[in-house]
C-alpha positions in Angstrom: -9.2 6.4 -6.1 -6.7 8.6 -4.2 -4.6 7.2 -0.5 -4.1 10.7 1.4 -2.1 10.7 4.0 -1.6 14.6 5.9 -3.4 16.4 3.1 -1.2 14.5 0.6 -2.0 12.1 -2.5 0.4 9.4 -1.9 -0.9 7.1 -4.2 -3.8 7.9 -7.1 -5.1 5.2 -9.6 -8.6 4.3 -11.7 -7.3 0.6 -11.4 -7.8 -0.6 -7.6 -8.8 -4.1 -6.7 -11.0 -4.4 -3.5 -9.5 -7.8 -2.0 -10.6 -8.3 1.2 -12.4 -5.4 2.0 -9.6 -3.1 1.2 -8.3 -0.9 -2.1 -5.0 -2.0 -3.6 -3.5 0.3 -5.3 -0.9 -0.6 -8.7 2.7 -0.2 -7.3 3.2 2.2 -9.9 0.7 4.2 -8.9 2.6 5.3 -5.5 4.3 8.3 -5.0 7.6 7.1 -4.1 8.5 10.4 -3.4 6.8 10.2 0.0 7.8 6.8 1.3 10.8 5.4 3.3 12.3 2.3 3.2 11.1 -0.3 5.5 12.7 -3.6 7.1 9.2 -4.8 7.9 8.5 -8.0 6.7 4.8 -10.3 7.5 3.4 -13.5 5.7 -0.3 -14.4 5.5 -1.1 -17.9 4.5 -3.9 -16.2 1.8 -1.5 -13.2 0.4 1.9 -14.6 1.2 4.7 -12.8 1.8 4.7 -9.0 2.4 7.4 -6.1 2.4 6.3 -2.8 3.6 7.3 1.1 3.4 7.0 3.9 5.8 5.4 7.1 4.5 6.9 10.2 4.8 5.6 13.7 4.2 6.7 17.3 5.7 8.6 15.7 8.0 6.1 13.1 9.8 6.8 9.4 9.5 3.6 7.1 9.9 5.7 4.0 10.1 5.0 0.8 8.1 2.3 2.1 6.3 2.5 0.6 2.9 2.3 -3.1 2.3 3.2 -4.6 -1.0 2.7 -7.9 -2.6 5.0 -8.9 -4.9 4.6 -13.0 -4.5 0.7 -13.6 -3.6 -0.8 -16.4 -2.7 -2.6 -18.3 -5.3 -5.8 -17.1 -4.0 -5.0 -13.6 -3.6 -3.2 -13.3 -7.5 -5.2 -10.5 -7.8 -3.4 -8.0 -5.7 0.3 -9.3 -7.2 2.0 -6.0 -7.7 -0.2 -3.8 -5.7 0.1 -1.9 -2.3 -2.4 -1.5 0.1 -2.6 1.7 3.1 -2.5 1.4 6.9 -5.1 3.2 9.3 -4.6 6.8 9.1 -4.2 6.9 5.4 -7.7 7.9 3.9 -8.7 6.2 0.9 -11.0 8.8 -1.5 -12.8 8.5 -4.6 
C-alpha cells in the first residue's frame, strides 16, 4: 500500500492493518522527509492518545495530516506504532 499526497509517496508498506475502516501504515514506513512537526494532540477512548504531523511536500503544508499511535488502547493494540492519513492523502495499492 502506498499514502500519496501531491503526486508523492509519503508512506509505502506491504504490512498495513485496516482498523476501523482505515490503513495504518508502520511508523517506519513514513517518509519523514515530508512531514513537519505537529503540536496536535487528540484522545479516543478506543485508540487512546494520539500525536500528529503535518505533511509537507514542494512547499504545501496539508496540516495535521498524520496521526500516530504510540499508547493504544487495549482494543486498538493492533495499530500500536502505526500512523494513519487524513482526507486528501490517497491511499493506493
Amino acid at each position: 500500500m502506498k499514502a500519496i499526497w501531491h503526486g508523492t509517496v509519503v508512506a509505502e508498506s506491504d504490512d498495513t492493518v485496516v482498523f476501523e475502516g482505515e490503513h495504518y501504515f508502520p511508523e517506519a514506513s513514513l517518509k519523514r522527509e515530508y512531514t513537519l512537526g505537529s503540536n496536535m494532540r487528540s484522545m479516543c477512548s478506543i485508540k487512546g492518545p494520539a500525536t500528529y504531523l503535518s505533511l509537507f511536500v514542494d512547499g504545501d503544508v496539508l496540516p495535521d495530516a498524520v496521526r500516530l499511535h504510540a499508547e493504544p488502547g487495549e482494543a486498538a493494540q493492533a495499530i500500536r506504532g502505526r500512523c494513519v492519513f487524513a482526507r486528501g492523502v490517497a491511499i493506493e495499492d
